[in-house]
Biopython code that builds the backbone (N, CA, C, O; Angstrom):
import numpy as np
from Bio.PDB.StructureBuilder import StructureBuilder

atoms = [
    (1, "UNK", "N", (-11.884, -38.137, 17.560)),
    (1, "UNK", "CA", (-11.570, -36.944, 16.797)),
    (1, "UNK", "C", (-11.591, -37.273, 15.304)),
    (1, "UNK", "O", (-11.009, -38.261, 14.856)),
    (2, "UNK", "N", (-12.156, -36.570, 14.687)),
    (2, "UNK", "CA", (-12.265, -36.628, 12.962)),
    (2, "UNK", "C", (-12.026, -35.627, 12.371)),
    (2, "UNK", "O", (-12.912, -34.887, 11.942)),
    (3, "UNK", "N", (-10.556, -35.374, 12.210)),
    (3, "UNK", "CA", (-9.919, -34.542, 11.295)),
    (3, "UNK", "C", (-9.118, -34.864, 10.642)),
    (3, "UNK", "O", (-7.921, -34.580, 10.692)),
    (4, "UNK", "N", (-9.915, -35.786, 9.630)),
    (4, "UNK", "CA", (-9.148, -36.722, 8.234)),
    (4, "UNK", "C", (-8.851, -35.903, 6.957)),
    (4, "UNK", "O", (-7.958, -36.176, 6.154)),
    (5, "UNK", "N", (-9.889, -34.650, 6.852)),
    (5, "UNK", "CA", (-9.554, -33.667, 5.873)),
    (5, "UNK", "C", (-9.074, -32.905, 5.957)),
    (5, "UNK", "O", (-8.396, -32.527, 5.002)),
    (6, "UNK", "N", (-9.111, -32.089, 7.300)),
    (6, "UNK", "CA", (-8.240, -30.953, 7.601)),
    (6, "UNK", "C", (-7.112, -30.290, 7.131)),
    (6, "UNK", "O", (-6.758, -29.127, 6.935)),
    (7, "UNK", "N", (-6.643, -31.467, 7.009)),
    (7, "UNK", "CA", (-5.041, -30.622, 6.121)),
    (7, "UNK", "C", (-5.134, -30.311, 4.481)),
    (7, "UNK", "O", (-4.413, -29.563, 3.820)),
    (8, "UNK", "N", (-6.193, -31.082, 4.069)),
    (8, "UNK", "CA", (-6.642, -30.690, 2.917)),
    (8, "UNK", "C", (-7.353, -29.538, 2.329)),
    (8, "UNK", "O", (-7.130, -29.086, 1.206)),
    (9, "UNK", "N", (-8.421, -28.998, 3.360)),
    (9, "UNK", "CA", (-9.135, -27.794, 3.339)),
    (9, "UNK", "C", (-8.464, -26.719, 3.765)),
    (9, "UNK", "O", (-8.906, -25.581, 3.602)),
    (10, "UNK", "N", (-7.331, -26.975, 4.352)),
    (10, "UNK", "CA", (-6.192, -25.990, 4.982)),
    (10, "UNK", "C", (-5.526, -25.558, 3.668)),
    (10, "UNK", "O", (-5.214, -24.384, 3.466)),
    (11, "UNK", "N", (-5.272, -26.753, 2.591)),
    (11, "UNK", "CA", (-4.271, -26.020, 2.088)),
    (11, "UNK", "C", (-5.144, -25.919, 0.890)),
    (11, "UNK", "O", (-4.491, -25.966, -0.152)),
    (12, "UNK", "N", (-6.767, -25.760, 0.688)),
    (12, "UNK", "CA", (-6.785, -25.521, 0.034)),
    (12, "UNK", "C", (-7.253, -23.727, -0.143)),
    (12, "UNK", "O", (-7.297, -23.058, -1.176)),
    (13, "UNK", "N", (-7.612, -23.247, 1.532)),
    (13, "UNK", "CA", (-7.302, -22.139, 1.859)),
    (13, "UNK", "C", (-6.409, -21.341, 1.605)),
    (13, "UNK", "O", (-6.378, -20.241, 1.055)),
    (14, "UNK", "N", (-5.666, -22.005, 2.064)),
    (14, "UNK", "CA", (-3.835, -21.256, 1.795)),
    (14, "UNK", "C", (-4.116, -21.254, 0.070)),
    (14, "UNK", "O", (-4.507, -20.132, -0.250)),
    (15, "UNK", "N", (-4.058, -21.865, -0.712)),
    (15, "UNK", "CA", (-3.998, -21.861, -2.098)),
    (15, "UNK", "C", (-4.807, -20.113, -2.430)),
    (15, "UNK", "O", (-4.358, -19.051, -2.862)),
    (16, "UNK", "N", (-5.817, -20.454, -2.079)),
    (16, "UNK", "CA", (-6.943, -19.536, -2.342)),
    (16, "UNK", "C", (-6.355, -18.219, -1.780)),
    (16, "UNK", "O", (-6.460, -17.231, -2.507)),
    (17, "UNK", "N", (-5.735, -18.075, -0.548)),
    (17, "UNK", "CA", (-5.701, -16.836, 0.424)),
    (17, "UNK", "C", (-4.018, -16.575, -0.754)),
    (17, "UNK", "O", (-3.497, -15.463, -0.837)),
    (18, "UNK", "N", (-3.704, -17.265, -1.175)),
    (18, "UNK", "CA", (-1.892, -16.909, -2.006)),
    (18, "UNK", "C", (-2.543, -16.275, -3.306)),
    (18, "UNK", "O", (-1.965, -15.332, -3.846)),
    (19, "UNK", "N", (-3.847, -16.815, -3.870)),
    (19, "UNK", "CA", (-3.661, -16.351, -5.145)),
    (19, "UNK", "C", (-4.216, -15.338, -5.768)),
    (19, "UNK", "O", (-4.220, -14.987, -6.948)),
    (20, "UNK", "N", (-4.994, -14.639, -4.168)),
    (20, "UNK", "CA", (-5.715, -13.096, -4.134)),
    (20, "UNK", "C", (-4.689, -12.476, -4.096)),
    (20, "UNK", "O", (-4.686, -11.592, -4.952)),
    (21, "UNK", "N", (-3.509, -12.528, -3.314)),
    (21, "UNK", "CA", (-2.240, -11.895, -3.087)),
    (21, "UNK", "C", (-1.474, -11.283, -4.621)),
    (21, "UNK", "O", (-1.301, -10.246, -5.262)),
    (22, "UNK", "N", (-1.184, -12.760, -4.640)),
    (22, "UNK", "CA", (-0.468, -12.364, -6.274)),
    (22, "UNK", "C", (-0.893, -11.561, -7.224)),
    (22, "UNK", "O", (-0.107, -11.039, -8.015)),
    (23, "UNK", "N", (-2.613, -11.302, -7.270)),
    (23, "UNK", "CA", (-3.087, -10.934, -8.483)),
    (23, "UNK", "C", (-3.123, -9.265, -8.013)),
    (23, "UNK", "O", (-3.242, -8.345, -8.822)),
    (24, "UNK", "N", (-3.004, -9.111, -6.661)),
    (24, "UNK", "CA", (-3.092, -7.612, -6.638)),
    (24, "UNK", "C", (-2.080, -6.585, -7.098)),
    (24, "UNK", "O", (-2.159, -5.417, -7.477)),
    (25, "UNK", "N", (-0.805, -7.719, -6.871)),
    (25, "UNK", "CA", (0.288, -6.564, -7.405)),
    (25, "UNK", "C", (0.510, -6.319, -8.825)),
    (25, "UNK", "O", (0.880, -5.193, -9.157)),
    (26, "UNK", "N", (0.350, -7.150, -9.637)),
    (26, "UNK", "CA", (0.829, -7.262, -11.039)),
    (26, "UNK", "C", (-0.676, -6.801, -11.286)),
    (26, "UNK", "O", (-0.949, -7.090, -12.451)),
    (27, "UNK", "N", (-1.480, -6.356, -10.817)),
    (27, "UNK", "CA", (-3.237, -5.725, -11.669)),
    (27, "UNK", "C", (-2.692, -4.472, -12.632)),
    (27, "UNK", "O", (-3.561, -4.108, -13.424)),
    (28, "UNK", "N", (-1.609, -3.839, -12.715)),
    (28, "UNK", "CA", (-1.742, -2.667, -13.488)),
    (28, "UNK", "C", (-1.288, -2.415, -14.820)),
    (28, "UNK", "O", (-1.430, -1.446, -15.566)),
    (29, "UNK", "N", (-0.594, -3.727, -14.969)),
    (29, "UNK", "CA", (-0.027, -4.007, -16.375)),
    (29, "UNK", "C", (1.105, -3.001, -16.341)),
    (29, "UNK", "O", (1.108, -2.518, -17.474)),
    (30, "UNK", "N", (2.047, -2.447, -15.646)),
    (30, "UNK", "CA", (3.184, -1.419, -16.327)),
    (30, "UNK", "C", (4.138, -2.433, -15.750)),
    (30, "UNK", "O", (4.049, -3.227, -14.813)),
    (31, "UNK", "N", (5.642, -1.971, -17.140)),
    (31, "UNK", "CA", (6.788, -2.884, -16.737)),
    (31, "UNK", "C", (7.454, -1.855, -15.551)),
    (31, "UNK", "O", (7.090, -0.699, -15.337)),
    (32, "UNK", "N", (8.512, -2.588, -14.854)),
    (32, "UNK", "CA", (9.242, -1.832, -14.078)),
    (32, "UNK", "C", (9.591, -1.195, -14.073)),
    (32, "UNK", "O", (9.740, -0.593, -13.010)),
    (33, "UNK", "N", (10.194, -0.567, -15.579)),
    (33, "UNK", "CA", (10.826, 1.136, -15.662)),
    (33, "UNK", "C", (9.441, 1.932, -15.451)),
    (33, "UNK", "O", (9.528, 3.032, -14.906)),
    (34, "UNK", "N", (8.415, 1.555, -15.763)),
    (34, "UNK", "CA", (6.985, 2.664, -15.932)),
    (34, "UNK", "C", (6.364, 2.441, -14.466)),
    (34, "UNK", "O", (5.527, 3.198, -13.975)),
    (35, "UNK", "N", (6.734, 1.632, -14.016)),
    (35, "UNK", "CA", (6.549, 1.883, -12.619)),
    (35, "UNK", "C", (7.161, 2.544, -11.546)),
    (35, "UNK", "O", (6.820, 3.274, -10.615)),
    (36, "UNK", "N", (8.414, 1.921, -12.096)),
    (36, "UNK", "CA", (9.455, 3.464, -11.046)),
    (36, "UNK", "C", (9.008, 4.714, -11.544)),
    (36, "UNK", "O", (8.866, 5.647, -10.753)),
    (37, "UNK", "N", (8.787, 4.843, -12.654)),
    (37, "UNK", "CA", (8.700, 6.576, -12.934)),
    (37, "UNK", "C", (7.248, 7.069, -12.476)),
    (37, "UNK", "O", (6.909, 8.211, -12.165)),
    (38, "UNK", "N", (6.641, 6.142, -12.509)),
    (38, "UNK", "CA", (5.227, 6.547, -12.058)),
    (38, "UNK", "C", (5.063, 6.885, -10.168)),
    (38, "UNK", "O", (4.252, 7.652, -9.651)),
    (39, "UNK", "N", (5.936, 6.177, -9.577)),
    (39, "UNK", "CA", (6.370, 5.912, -8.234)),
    (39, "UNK", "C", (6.892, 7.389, -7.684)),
    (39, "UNK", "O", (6.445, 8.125, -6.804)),
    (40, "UNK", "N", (8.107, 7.517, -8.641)),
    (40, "UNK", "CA", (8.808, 8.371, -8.357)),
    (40, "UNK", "C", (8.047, 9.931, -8.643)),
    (40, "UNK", "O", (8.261, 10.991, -8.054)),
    (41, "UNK", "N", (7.045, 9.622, -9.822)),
    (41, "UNK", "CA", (6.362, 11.136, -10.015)),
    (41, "UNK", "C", (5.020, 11.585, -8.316)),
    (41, "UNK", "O", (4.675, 12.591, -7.696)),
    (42, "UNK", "N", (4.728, 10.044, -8.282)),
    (42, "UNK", "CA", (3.928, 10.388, -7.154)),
    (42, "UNK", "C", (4.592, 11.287, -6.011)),
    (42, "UNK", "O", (4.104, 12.325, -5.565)),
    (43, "UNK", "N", (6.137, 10.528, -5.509)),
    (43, "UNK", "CA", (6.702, 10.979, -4.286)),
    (43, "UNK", "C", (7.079, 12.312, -4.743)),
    (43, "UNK", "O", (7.544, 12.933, -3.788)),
    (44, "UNK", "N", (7.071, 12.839, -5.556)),
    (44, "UNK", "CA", (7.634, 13.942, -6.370)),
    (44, "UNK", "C", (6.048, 15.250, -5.927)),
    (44, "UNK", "O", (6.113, 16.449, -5.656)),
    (45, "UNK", "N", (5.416, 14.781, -5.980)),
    (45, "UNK", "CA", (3.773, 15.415, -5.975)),
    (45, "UNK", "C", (3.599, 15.420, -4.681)),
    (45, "UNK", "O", (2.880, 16.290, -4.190)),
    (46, "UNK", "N", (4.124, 14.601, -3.994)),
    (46, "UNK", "CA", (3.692, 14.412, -2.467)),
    (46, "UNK", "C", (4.497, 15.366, -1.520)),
    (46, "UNK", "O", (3.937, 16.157, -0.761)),
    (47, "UNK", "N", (6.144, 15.201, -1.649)),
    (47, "UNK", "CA", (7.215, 16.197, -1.357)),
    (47, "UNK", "C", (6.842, 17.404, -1.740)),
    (47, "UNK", "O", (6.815, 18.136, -0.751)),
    (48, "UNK", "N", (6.512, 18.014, -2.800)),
    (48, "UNK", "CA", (5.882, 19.343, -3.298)),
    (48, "UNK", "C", (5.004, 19.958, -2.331)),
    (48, "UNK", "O", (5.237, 20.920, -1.599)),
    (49, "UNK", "N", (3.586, 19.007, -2.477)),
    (49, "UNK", "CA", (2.420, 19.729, -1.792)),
    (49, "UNK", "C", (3.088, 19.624, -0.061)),
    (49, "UNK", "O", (2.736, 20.506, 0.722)),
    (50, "UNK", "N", (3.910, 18.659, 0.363)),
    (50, "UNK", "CA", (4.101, 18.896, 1.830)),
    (50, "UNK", "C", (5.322, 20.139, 2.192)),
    (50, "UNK", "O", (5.533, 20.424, 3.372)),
    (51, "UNK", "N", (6.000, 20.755, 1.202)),
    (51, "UNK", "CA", (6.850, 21.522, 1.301)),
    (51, "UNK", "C", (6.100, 22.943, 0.893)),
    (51, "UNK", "O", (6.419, 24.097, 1.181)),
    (52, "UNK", "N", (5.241, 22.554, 0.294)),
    (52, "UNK", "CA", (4.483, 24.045, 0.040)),
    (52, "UNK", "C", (3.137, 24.117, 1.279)),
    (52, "UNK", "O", (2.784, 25.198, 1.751)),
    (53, "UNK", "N", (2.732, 23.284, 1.534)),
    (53, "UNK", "CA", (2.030, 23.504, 2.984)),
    (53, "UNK", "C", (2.983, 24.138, 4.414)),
    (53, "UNK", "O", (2.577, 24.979, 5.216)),
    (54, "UNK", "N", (4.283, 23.471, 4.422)),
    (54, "UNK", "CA", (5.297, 24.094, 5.353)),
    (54, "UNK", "C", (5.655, 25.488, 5.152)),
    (54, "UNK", "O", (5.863, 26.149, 6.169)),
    (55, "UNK", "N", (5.762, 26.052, 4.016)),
    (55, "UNK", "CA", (5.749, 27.286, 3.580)),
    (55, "UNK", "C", (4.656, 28.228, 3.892)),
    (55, "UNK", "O", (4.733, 29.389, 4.296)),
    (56, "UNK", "N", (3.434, 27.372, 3.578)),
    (56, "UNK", "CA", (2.389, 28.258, 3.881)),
    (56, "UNK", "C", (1.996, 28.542, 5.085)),
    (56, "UNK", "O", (1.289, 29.480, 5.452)),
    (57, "UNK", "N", (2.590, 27.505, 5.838)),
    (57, "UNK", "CA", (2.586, 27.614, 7.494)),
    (57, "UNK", "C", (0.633, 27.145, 7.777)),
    (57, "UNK", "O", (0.082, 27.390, 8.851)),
    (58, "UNK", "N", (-0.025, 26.550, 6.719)),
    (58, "UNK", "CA", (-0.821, 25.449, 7.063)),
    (58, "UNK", "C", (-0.735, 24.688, 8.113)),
    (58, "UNK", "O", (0.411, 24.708, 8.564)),
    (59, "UNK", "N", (-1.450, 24.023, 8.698)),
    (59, "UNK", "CA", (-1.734, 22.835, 9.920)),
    (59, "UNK", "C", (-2.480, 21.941, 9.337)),
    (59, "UNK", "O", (-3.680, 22.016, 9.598)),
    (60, "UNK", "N", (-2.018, 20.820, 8.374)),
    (60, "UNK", "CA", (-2.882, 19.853, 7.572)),
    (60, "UNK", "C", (-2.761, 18.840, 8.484)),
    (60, "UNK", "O", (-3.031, 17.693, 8.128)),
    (61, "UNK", "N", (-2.468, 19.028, 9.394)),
    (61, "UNK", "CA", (-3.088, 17.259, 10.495)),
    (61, "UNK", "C", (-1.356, 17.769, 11.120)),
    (61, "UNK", "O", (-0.434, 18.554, 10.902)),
    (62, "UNK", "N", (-1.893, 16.419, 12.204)),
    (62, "UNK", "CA", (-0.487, 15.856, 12.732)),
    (62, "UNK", "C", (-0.753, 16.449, 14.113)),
    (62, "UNK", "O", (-1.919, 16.682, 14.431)),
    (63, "UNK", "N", (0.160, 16.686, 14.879)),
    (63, "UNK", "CA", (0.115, 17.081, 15.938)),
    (63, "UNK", "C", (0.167, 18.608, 16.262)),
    (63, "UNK", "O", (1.005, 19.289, 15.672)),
    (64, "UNK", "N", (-0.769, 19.248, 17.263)),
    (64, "UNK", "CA", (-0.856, 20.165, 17.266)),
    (64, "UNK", "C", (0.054, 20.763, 18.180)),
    (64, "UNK", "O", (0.149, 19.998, 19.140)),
    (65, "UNK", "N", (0.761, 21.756, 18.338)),
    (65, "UNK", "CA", (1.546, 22.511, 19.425)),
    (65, "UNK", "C", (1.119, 23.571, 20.066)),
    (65, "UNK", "O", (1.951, 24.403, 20.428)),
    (66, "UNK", "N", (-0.312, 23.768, 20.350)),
    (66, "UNK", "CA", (-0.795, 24.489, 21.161)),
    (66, "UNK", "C", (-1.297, 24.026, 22.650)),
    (66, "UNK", "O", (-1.940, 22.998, 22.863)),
    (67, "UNK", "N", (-0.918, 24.895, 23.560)),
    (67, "UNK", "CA", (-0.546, 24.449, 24.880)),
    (67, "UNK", "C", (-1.574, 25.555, 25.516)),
    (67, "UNK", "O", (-1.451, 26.736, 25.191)),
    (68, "UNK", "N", (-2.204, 25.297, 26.083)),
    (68, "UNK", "CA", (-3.097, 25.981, 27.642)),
    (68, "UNK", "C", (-2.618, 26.068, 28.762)),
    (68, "UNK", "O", (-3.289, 26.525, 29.687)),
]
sb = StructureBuilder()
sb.init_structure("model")
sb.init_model(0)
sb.init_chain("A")
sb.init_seg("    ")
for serial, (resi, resn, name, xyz) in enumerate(atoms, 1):
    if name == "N":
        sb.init_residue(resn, " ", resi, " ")
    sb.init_atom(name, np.array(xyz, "f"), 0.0, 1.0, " ", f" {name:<3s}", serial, name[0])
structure = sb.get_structure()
């Protein structure tokens, strides 16, 4: 058996597979207060349009309740 490098190419995987990770979250440049508010305006937009679809009595997905 010849797996004298193995643990080397392993971690140099792991290195590689950690440092795609890291770079995705911090890609947007905002500090944490501009991110909560940005967060919070989304869920804010999202709650809206799903409370005004319930109103409208729309069927935008999900499960249907019609029975045969």
């Amino acid at each position: 058996m010849t797996r004298g490098n193995q643990r080397d190419r392993d971690r140099e995987r792991a290195q590689a597979r950690g440092s795609k990770k890291g770079s995705q979250n911090k890609d947007d440049g905002l500090t944490p207060e501009q991110r909560r508010e940005r967060d919070a305006k989304a869920l804010q937009e999202k709650a809206a349009k799903k409370a005004a679809q319930a109103a409208g009595g729309g069927d935008g997905g999900g499960k249907s309740s019609n029975k045969k």
